[in-house]
C-alpha positions in Angstrom: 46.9 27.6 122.3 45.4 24.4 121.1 41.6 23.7 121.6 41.1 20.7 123.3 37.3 18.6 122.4 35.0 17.0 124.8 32.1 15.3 124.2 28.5 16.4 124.9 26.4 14.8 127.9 23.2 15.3 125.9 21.3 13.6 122.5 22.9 15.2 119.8 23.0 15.6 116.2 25.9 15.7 114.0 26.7 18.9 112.6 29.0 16.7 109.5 29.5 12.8 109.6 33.5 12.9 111.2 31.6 14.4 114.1 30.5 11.9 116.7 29.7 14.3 119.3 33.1 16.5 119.8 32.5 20.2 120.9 33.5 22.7 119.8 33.0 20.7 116.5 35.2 21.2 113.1 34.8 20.9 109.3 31.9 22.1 107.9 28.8 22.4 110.3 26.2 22.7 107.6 26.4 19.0 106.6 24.3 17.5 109.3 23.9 13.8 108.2 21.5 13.3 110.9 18.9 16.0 109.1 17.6 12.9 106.3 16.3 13.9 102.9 14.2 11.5 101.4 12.8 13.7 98.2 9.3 12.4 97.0 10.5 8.5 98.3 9.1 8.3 101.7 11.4 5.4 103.5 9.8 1.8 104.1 10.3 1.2 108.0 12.4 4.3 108.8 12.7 4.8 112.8 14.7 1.3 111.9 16.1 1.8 109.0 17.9 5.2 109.7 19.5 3.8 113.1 21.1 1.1 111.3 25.1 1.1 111.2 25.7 1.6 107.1 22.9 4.3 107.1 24.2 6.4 110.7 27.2 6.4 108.7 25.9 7.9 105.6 24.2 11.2 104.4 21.6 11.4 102.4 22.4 12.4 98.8 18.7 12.3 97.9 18.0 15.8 95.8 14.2 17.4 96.9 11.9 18.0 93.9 9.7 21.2 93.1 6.1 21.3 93.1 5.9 17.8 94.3 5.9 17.0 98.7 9.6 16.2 100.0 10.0 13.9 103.3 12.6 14.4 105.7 13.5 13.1 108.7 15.9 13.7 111.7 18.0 11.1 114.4 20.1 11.7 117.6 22.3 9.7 119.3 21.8 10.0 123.1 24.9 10.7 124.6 23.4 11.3 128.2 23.4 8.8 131.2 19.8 8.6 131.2 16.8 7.0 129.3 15.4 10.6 127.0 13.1 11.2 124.6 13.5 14.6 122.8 10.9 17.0 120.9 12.2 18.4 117.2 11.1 20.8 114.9 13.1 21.1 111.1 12.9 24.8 109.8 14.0 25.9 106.2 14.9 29.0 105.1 16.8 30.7 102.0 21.0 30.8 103.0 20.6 34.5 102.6 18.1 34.6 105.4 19.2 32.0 107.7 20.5 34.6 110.3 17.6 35.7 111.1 14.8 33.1 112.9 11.9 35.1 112.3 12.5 34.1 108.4 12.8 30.5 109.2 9.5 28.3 108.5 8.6 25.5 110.2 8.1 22.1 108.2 4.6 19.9 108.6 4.4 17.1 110.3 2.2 14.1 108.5 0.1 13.3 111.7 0.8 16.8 114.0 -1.0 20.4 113.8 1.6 22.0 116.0 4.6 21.1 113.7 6.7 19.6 116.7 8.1 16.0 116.0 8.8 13.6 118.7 11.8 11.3 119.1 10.6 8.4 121.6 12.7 7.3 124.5 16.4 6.3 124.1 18.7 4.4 126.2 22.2 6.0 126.5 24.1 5.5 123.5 21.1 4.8 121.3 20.1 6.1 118.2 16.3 7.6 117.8 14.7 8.7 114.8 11.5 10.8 114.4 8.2 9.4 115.1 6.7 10.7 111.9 8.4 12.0 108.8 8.2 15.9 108.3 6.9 16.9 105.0 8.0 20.2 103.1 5.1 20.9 100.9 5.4 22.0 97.2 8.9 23.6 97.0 10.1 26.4 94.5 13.6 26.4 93.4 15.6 29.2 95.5 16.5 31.9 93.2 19.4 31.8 91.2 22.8 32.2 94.1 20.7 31.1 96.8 20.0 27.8 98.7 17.9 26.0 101.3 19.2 25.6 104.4 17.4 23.2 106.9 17.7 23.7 110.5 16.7 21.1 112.9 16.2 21.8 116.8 15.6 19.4 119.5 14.3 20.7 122.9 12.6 18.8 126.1 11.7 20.0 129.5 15.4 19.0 130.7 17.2 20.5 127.5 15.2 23.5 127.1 17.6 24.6 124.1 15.0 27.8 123.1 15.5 29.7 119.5 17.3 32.9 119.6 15.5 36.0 119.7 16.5 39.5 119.2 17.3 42.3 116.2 20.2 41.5 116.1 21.7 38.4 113.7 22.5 35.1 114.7 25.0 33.0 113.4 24.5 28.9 113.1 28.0 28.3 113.1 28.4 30.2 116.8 25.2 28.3 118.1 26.6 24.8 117.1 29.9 25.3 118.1 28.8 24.5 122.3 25.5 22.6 121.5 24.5 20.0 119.4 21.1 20.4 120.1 21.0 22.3 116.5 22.1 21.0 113.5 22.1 22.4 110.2 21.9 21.0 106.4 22.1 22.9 103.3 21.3 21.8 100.2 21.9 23.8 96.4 19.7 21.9 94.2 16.5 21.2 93.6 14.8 18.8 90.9 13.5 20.6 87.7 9.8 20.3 87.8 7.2 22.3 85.7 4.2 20.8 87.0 2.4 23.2 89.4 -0.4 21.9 90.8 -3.6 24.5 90.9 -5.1 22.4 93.2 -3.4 20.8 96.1 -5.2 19.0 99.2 -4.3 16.7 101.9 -6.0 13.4 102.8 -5.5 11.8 106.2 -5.7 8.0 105.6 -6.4 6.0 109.2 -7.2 2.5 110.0 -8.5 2.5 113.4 -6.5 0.9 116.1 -10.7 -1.4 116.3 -11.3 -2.2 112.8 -13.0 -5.4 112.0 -10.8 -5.7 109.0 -7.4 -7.4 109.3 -6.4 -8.8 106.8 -4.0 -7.0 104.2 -6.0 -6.7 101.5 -7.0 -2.7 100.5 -7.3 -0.9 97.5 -7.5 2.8 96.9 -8.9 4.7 94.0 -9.7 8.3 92.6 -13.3 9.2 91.5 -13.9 12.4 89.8 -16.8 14.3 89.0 -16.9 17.5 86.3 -13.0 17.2 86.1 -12.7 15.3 82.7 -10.0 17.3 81.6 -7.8 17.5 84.4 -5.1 15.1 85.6 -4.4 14.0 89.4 -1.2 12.8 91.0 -1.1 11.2 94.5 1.7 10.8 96.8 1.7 9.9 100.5 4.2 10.7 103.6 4.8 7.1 104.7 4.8 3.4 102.6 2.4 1.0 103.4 2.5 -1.8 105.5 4.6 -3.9 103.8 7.1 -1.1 102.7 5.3 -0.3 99.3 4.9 2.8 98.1 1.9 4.6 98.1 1.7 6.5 94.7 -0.1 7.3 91.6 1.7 9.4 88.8 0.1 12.1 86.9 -2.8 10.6 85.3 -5.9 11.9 83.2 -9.2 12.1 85.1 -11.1 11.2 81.6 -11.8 8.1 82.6 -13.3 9.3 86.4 -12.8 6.0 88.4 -8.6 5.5 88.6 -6.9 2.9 90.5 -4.1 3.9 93.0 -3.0 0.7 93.7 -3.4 -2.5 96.6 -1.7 -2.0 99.7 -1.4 -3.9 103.7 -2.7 -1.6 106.0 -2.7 -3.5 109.7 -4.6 -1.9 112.3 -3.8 1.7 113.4 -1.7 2.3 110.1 -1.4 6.3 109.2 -0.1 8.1 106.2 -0.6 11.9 104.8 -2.1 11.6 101.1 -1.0 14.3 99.0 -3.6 14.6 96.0 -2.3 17.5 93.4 -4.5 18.2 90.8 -3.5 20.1 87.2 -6.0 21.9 84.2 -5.5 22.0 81.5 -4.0 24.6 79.7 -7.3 25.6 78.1 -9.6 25.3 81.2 -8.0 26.9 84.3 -11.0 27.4 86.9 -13.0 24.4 87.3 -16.3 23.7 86.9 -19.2 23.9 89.1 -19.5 21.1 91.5 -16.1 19.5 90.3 -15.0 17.4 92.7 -12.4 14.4 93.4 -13.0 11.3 95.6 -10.0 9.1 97.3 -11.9 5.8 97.8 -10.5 2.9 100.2 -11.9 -0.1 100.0 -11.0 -3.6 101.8 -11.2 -6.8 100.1 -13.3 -9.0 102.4 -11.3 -12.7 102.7 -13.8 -16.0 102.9 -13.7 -16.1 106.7 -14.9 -13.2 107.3 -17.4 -13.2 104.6 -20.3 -13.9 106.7 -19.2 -11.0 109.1 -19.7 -8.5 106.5 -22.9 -9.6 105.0 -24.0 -9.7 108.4 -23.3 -6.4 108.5 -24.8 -5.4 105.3 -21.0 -4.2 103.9 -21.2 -5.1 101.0 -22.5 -2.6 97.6 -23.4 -3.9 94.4 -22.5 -0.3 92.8 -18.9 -0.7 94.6 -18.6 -3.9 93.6 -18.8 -3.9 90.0 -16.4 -0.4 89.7 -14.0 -2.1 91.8 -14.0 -4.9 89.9 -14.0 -2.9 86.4 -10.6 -1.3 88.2 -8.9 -4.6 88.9 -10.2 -6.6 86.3 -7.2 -8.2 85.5 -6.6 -9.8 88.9 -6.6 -13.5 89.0 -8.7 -13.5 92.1 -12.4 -12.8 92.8 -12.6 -9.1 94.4 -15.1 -8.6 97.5 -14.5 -5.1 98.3 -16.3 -3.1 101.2 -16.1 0.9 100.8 -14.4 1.8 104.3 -13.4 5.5 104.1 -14.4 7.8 101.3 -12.5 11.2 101.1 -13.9 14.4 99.1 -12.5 16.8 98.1 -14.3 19.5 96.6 -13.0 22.0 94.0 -15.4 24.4 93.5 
């Protein structure tokens, strides 16, 4: 007897990219294309970019890399009759564990303690994309056989769409075949990395929705204290303003004071810094009172110049290391320390 397909009356996610919402579903369910990878490349302007045509009709071929933080992200279509916004949580897990939930983890959110994403409201037939990117932190390669498998759930109070429970196994393939709530996305390989951070530390960068800067002048640097010998790498979950990446290969902390780079942050911009710091191979606890500073600074622009002296901004010891860092510039450098973020090693 032949199987006849319907379509779901609910936001759904793809369990393979011929699937445009047929249950029960066919071909191979563990190809989601709506479960995004984006490795260590966070993308510019994604809740956009990942509803577009030529990228709802793609998968990600982006490979995650070890040791380093991987973004993902996950979309829906909404195939109800209604206006919905949906909650989502991405779990990984090892293939040879996937049938059991208690072995699945659930993946950080940059902005969220509770690790639950949020799709805002979509109007029937529209795609939605994650309000912030999930970020899985510091991955080992599986072991040798194995794979990752990523497992994306969406729930509200209308779809409650709960995780199994029970001793006994569960099977993806069963769940997926009536509800495309679930989605599932496995992926083999991982990029070779040897470098293991000892140290690894978040830093939650926000520009407050009030700030009395706006312009898109900002600057951020590393300072280092007692960690000559060391070398820092910084990453972040989301690309500035302007769609620039936020990043800083692994560099030596000899010289103490380290540009990241200058970036547009507008008013109520966030991003999750990832700040990984290696010894070296001769010195692996560090010293007493070692610590590492992410500076941000703000370039003050002539009209609001007297603002900030009025305010008494301005530092003559910030000035001159900013200016040491950006020396080659072809414009004069006013900078105002606006957030300083420690972290201490020891």
């Amino acid at each position: 007897m032949e199987i006849m397909n319907e379509f779901v009356k609910t936001p759904f996610m793809r369990p393979n990219l011929e699937n445009q919402g047929e249950i029960p579903p066919t071909g191979n369910i563990a190809l989601s294309p709506d479960i995004w990878c984006a490795g260590t490349h966070p993308v510019a302007n994604y809740r956009e970019v990942l509803k577009q045509p030529d990228s709802y009709a793609a998968m990600s071929e982006v490979i995650p890399v070890e040791n380093m933080d991987n973004y993902f992200y996950v979309r829906c279509k909404n195939r109800s009759e209604e206006s919905t916004d949906m909650q989502v949580q991405l779990y990984y897990t090892n293939a040879s564990l996937i049938c059991w939930p208690s072995n699945w983890k659930a993946m950080e959110v940059d902005n969220r303690e509770d690790k639950i994403n949020y799709i805002p409201p979509m109007k029937p037939d529209e795609i939605g994309v994650t309000a912030a990117p999930f970020v899985w932190k510091i991955p080992q390669r599986p072991k040798v056989g194995d794979e990752y498998c990523f497992i994306a759930r969406m729930f509200s109070d209308k779809y409650r769409n709960l995780i199994p429970s029970g001793i006994s196994p569960i099977y993806m393939a069963s769940i997926i075949q009536n509800n495309l709530l679930w989605a599932e996305r496995n992926i083999a390989q991982i990029t070779y990395n040897s470098n293991l951070p000892l140290v690894s530390a978040n830093v939650n960068l926000n520009i407050p929705v009030d700030t009395h800067y706006i312009g898109n002048k900002w600057m951020l640097a590393v300072v280092s204290e007692k960690m000559d010998d060391w070398c820092v790498q910084v990453q972040s979950s989301r690309t500035d303003s302007d769609g620039k990446e936020i990043f800083r290969g692994k560099a030596s902390l000899s010289k103490s004071n380290i540009p990241i780079g200058e970036f547009n942050f507008q008013p109520a911009f966030f991003t999750e810094l990832s700040v990984m710091l290696y010894p070296p191979a001769t010195q692996i606890q560090p010293k007493e009172g070692a610590k590492v500073v992410i500076h941000l600074y703000y370039d003050v622009p002539l009209v609001e110049m007297g603002e900030a002296k009025r305010l008494k901004a301005f530092s003559p010891k910030h000035t001159e290391r900013v200016r040491s860092l950006w020396k080659d510039t072809n414009r004069l450098l006013n900078p105002v320390l606006v957030g300083e973020y420690v972290i201490a090693i020891r």
